[in-house]
N, C-alpha and C positions, 0 to 999 in steps of 0.2 A: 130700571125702566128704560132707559136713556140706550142702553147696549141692546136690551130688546127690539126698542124700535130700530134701531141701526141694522140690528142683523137681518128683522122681517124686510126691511126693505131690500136686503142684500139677497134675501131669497125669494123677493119680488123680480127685481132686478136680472137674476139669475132667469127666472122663469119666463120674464119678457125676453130675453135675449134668446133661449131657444127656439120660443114660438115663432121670434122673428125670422129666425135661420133656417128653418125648417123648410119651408118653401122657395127662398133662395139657394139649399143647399140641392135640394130635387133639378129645380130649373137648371143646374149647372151641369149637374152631372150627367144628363138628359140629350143627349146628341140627338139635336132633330137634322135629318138631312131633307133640305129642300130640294126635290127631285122634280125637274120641267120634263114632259113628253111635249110631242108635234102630234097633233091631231088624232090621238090615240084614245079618244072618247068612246069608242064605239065600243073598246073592248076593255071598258072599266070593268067586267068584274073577273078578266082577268086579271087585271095590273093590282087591282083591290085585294083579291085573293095571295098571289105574289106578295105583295106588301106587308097582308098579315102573316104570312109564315117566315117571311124574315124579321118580322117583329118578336115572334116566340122564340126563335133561334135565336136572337139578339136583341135580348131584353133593353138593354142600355140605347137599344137606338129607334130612334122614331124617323119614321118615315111622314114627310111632306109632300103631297104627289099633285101637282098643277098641272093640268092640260092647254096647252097653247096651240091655239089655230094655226094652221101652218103658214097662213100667208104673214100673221107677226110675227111666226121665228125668230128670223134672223135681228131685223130692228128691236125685239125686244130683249134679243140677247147683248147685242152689243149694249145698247142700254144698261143692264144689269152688269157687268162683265166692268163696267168702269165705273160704276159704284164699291161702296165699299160691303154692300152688301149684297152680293149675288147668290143666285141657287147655289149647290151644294153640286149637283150633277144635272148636265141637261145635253139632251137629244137633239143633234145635230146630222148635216150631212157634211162629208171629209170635205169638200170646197168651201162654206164656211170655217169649218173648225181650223182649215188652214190658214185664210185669213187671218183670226185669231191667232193661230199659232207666231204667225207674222210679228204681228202685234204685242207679243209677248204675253199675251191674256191669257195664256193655261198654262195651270202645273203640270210638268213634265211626271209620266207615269214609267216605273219601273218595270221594265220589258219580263223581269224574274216572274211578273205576276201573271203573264200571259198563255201558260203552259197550257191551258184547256180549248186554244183558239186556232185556227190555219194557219201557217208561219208565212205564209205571201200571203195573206191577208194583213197580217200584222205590218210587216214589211210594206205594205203601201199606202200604211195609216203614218208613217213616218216623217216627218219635218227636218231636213237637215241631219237624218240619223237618229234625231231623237224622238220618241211617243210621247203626242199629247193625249192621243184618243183612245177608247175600247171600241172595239167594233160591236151591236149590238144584232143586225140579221143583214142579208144580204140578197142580191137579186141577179138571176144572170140572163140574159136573153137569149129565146132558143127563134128558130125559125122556122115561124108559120107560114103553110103551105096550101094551096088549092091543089089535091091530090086529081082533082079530073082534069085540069087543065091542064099539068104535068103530062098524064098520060097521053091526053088527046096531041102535046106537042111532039111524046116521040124521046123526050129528052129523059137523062137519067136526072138525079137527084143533084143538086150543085154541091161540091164542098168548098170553094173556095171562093174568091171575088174573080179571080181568070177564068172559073167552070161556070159564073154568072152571065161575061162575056162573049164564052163563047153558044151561049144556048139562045140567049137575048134573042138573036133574029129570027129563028126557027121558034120560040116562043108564040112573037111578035105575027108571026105569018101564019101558023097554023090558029093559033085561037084568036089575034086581035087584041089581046093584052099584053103590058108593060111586065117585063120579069121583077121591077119592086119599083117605087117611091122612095128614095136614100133623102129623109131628112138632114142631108148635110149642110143643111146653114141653121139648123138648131143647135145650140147648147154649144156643147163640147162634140160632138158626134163624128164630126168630121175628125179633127185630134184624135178621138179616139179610136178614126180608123186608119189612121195613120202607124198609131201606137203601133198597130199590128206588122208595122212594116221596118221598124226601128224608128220614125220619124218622131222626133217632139216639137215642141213652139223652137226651141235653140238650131235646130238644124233643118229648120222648114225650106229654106231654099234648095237644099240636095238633091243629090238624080235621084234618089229611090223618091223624095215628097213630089217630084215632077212630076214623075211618073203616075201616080198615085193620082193626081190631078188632073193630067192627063186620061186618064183612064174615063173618070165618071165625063170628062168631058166630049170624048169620042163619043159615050153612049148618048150623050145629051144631042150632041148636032145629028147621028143619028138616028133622032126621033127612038130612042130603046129605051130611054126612060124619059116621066111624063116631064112639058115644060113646067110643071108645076113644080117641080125638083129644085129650082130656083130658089125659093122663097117658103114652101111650103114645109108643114109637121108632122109627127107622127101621129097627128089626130085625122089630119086629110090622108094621110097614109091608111090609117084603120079602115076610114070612110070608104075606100077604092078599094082594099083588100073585099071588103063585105059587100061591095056591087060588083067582084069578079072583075076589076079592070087592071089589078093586079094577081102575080102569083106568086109571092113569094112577100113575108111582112115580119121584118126582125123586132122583137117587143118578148116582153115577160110573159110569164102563162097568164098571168090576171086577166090578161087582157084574152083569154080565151073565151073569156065567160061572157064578156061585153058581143064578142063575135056568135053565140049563143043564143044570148036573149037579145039581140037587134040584127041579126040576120040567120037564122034557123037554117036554110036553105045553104046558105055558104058553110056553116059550121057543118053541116053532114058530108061538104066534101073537104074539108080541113085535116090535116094532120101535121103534124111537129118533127122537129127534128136538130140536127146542131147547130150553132150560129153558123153566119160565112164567114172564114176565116182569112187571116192572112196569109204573109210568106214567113211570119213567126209561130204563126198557129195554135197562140195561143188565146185564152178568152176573155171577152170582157166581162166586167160586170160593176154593180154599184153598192155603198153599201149605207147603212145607217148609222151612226155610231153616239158614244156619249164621250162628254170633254168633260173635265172638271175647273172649273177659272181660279187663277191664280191667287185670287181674295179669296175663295171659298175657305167655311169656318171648319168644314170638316172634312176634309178630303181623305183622309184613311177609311174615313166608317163610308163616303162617297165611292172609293175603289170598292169596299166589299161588298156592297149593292151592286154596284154594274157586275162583277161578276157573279153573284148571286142569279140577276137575273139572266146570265148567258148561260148557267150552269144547263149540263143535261136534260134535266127535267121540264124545266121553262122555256128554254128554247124549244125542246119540242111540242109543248103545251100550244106554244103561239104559233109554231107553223102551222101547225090541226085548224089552229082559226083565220090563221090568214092568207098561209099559203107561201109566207116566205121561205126564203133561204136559211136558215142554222149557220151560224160560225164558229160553233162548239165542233169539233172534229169529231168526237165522240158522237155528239147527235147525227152530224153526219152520215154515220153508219148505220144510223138506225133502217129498220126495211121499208120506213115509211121514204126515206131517199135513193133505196137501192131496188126496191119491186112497187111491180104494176100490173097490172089487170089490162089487156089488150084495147078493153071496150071504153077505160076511161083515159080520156083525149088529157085530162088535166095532170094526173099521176102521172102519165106521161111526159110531160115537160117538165114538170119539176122533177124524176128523176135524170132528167137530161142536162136540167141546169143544174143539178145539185154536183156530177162526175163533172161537168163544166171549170167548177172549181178549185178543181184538183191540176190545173193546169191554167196559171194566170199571170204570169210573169214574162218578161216583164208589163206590171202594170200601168196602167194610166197613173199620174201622180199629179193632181193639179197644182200650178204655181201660184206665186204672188202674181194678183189684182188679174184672176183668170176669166173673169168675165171681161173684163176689156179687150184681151186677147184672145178670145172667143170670136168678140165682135171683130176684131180686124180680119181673123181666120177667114170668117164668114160670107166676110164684105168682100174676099178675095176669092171666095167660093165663085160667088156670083159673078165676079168681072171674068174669072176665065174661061167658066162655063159661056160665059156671051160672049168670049172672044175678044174682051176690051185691049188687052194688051200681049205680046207671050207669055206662059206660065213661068219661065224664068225670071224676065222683068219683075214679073208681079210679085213674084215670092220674095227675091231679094227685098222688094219694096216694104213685103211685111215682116222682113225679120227684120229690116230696119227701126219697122214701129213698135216690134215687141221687144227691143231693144232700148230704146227708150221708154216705155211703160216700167220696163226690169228695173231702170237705171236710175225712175223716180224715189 
């Protein structure tokens, strides 16, 4: 009797032990990856759709998909990023991610995995040599046009910033409008019209950045482009393009549609065409990408999502809806990037920006603490344009200060 009870409890015992482990053994072996978007609500059922077909192809991993507003981006990334428990993969733009990279808060991703992506593209997601980032879509700016103000002044088409200068006055005199609005004390803008000339923040003092400075400042005194150039964005740039006060507006196609539906009358005399280039002549553009952080629990099954969703398919899926750019080179080629229909204005710029691509080197590559250096860029915008000091002075002055920002 005594052995009986002993054993029933031993195959009691045995049988609680299972049950218990059963649902522990599930939860373990269960990779959920926690994957954050920026403001990608709009096109949950595509990202929902995506999700579940890399869920059948990969049984073992669960996807967690959080939508974040994009103005918490960044603060909630950092936030998570120095916890011990962050997303798994989250959607960034390369100026944050850099940061971060800075900071040592992402796992460094093996470039062997990148074969399906544009190799200057990959190359200008790089830190120090090394990738943190995937790039995810990208955008390049073409330049929108008033096709009847062009003709009425007589002038050919511009291709570069010196065929800008030289049309300005004969623009200026035959219709009464500015040849464009250069948000250059926004953002990076300025920088990145530097890029085009070899200039970076480390050799901003140079004759080519002089020059370069020089130039929008001739146009500014003048009067060939508006005083509003100062201080003003590419939103009061829209706003003048669509009242005809300019002719010429560098921005992405999206913003076609806004020219569209809030001024009808100017979009019928609209057309597109390539950016205005430099004396390197190549292009810019911006892009989106995904980082994985350095605590992340699962970053293998993290890498095979991000590329999942850049694969062929998906990337083309989401240009159809949104209108971006593909970093999938393969997509790339698709004829939704390489043809167009004469009558539509928007196929048109996206196959302009899409060849755009194919020539982008060297890129913009932003530094440590780039927003600071933005601002000082900026601030120096402004003093030269007004004549505060020589453009030499001034420059020295701010490699000085981005010299010390580096140094911090």
């Amino acid at each position: 009797m005594k052995n009986y009870i002993i054993k029933a409890c031993l195959v009691l015992l045995i049988i609680f032990t299972v049950l218990i482990t059963i649902p522990f053994s599930n939860k373990s072996s269960e990779n959920e990856v926690v994957f954050w978007t920026l403001q990608m609500s709009d096109f949950s059922s595509y990202m929902n759709k995506v999700i579940q077909e890399f869920e059948v192809q990969n049984p073992q991993i669960k996807i967690k998909w959080v939508d974040v507003p994009f103005s918490e981006g960044e603060k909630r990334t950092l936030a998570s990023v120095l916890s011990n428990n962050p997303p798994d993969l989250i959607n960034l733009n390369p100026d944050f991610s850099a940061i971060l990279a800075q900071r040592g808060a992402l796992y460094e991703i093996d470039e062997s995995l990148t074969g399906q992506f544009n190799k200057d593209i990959i190359n200008s997601l790089k830190y120090n040599g090394k990738l943190y980032s995937l790039p995810w879509y990208a955008t390049s700016a073409v330049t929108i046009y008033n096709k009847k103000l062009l003709s009425k002044s007589g002038v050919k088409m511009p291709e570069t910033f010196e065929d800008l200068e030289k049309i300005a006055p004969v623009v200026k005199e035959k219709t009464g409008a500015y040849i464009l609005l250069p948000n250059i004390t926004e953002n990076d803008t300025m920088l990145r019209i530097l890029n085009k000339y070899g200039v970076t923040a480390l050799n901003i003092n140079s004759q080519a950045s002089v020059e370069v400075f020089d130039y929008f400042k001739n146009l500014y005194e003048k009067d060939l482009i508006p005083k509003e150039s100062v201080t003003q964005t590419h939103r009061e740039a829209l706003e003048k393009y669509m009242a005809e006060q300019i002719v010429f507006f560098q921005a992405g196609a999206n913003f076609l549609n806004m020219i569209k539906e809030n001024a009808p009358s100017t979009y019928q005399n609209t057309d597109v065409a390539p950016q205005i280039k430099g004396k390197l002549e190549q292009n810019d553009f911006s892009l989106m990408n995904f980082v994985i952080p350095v605590r992340a629990k699962h970053k293998d099954e993290a890498v095979k999502f991000a590329l999942f969703l850049t694969n062929y398919e998906n990337q083309l899926e989401l240009a159809k809806l949104t209108n971006i750019l593909a970093v999938n080179k393969e997509t790339l080629k698709d004829e939704f990037y390489t043809n167009y229909d004469e009558n539509d204005l928007i196929a048109k710029a996206r196959v302009i920006s899409a060849k755009q691509l194919n020539k982008i080197e060297p890129s913009f590559i932003p530094m440590k603490d780039q927003k600071e250096i933005n601002t000082v860029v900026n601030t120096a915008v402004q003093q030269i344009l007004l004549n505060k000091n020589t453009t030499r002075n001034i420059l020295d002055d701010v490699l000085n200060k981005i010299n010390l920002i580096l140094a911090d």
